[in-house]
DRENNULO-293486 format. One record per residue (C-alpha): residue in three letters; x negated, y, z negated. Coordinates in steps of 0.5 Angstrom, whole numbers, plus 2048, in hexadecimal, padded with zeros to 3 digits. Layout:
alaXYZ/...
END
This chain:
unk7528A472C/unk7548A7725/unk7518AD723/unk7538AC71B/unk74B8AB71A/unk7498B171E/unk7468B5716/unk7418AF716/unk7418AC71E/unk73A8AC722/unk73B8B3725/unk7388B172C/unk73E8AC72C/unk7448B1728/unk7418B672D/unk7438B1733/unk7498AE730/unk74B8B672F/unk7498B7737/unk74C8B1739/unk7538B2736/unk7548B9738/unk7528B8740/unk7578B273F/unk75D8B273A/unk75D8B9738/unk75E8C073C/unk7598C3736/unk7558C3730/unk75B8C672C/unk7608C072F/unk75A8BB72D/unk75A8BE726/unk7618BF724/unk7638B7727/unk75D8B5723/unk75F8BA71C/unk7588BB71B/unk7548C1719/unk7518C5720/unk74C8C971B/unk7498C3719/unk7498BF720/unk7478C6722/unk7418C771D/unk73F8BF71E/unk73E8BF725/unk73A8C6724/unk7358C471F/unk7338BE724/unk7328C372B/unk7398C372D/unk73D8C972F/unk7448CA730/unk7458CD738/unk74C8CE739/unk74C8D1740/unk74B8C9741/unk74E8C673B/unk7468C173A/unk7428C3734/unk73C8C2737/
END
């Protein structure tokens, strides 16, 4: 799945695609955004304003 939408996709859904990605394709949350060229900040920010946290001791936002 694509993530070029992920300033205006669900957060719900962004925040599983993310979880999804990083368990299956990708070794990090910084692997996951240099592959896709998109800004950590703001995908960071957009899942925080929706309850969800970074934990990269287990590499979710939960």
């Amino acid at each position: 799945m694509n993530l070029s939408k992920y300033e205006t996709m669900d957060p719900v859904m962004l925040m599983s695609i993310v979880n999804m990605k990083m368990r299956d394709e990708f070794e990090d949350l910084d692997s996951l955004i240099n592959y896709f060229e998109i800004d950590k900040e703001i995908l960071i920010n957009r899942l925080k304003q929706a309850g969800f946290d970074y934990l990269p001791e287990v590499k979710q936002f939960r």
